[in-house]
N, C-alpha and C positions, 0 to 999 in steps of 0.2 A: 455632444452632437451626434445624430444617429441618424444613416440619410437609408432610405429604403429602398432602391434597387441600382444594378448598373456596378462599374467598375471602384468607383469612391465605395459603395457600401461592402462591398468586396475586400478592399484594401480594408477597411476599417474594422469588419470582422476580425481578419487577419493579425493585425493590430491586435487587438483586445484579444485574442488568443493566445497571444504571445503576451501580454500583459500579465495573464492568464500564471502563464508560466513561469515572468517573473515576480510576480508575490511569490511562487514556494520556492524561489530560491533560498536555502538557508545561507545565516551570513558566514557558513565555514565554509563553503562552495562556493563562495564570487570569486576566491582566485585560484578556482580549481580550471585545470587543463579543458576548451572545448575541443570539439571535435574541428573546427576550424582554423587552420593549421599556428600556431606561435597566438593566439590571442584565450585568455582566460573569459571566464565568463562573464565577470565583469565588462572587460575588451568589447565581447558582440553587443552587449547591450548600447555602450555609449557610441557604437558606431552607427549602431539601425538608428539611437536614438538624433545623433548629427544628421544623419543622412535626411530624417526625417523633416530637420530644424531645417538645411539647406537647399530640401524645394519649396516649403513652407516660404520661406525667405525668399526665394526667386518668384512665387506668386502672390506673394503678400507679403514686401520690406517690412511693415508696420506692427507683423505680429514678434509678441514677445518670445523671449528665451527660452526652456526650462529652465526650472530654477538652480544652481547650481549647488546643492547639497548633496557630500559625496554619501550619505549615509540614508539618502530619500531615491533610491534608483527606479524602482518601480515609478514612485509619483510622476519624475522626471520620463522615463519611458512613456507616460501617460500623456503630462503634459506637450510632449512632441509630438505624438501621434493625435492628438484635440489639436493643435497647431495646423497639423497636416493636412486631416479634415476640413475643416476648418478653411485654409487656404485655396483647397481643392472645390471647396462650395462658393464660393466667390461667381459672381458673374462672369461668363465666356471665360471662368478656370481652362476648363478642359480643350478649347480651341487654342491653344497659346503653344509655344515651345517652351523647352525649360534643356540647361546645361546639367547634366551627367559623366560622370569620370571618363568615356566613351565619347564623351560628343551632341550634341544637340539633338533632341529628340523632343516629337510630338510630348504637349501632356500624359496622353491617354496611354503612350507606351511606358513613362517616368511612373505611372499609376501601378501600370503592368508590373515593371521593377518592383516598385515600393512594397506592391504584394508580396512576389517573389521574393525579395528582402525579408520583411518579415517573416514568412514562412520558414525559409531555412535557417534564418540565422534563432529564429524559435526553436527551431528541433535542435540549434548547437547548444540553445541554453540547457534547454531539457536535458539531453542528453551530457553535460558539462556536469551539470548539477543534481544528479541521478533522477530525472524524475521520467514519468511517461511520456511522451509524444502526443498521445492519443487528442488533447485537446486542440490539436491543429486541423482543421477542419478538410477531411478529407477529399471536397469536391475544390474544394479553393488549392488545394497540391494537384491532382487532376489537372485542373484549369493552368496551373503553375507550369507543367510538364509541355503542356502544347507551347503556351508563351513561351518558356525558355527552347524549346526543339525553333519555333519558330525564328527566335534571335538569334540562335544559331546558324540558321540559312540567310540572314541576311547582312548579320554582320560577321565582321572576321573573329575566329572567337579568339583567337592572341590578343584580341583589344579589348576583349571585356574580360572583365576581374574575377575571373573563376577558373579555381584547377582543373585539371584533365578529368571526365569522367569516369567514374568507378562502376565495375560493373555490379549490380546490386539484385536480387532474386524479381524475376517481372510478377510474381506472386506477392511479393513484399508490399504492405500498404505505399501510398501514392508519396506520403511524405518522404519516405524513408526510399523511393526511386527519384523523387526530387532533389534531396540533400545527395546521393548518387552522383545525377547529371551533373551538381555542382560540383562534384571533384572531395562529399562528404565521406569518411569510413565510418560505422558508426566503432567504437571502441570498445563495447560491449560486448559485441561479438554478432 
């Protein structure tokens, strides 16, 4: 499913970017160290990929699972984020709340997340699993930065699920001042 403008095709880009990057995970690298903090690369994947399953599920009980094959991660990564979509394209999706680790929040801000979500926890694959960044699309980190600056001003950030900010070159592509704000180092140097 492929929706054409607005905050879902945003996220879904996002998505598929990070897809992206787990096809070239090699499989000696799914249990190599990410850059976010005690989880491997394996770890980020099936957690964006829950996270993905569990608002899918909050806006649509009746859509299915990924499928559970530890040896299909991408597909599964796939199948969450089509679920997600999916969920999100639903009639009056986007007017709805939905529950988050934080607390009840509008759709349109869980969308917001979900982005943010993928984005970073993409650059921890990548970088987990030696590869570039470069495929994460740098106006969707951009957009990432104001969202999260702005979550910051509204909510307490002790309550949301990200390390203290690191400080990261303001020259530095948006990704790599996104995964920053989230409390990311890159390990590479």
């Amino acid at each position: 499913m492929t929706t054409t403008a607005g905050p879902v095709a945003d996220l879904e880009r996002a998505l598929h970017a990070t897809a992206t990057i787990i096809d070239g995970v090699p499989d000696d690298r799914r249990a190599a160290q990410s850059p976010c903090a005690g989880w491997t690369v394996t770890d980020v994947v099936e957690h964006v990929l829950t996270g993905n399953l569990v608002v899918a599920r909050a806006l649509g009980p009746d859509l299915a699972d990924a499928p559970e094959v530890a040896e299909s991660l991408a597909p599964r990564f796939r199948s969450s984020s089509e679920a997600l979509v999916a969920a999100l394209s639903l009639p009056d999706a986007l007017s709805g709340t939905v529950t988050v680790p934080f607390g009840t929040v509008p759709v349109p801000v869980a969308v917001g997340l979900r982005t943010v979500e993928a984005l970073v926890h993409g650059w921890d694959v990548a970088v987990g699993s030696g590869q570039d960044t470069g495929a994460l699309p740098e106006d969707l980190a951009v957009a990432g930065i104001a969202f999260t600056e702005s979550m910051f001003t509204t909510t307490d950030r002790a309550r949301l699920p990200f390390a203290p900010a690191v400080a990261v070159d303001p020259a530095a592509p948006a990704i790599e001042r996104l995964a920053g704000l989230l409390g990311r180092t890159d390990p590479r140097g």
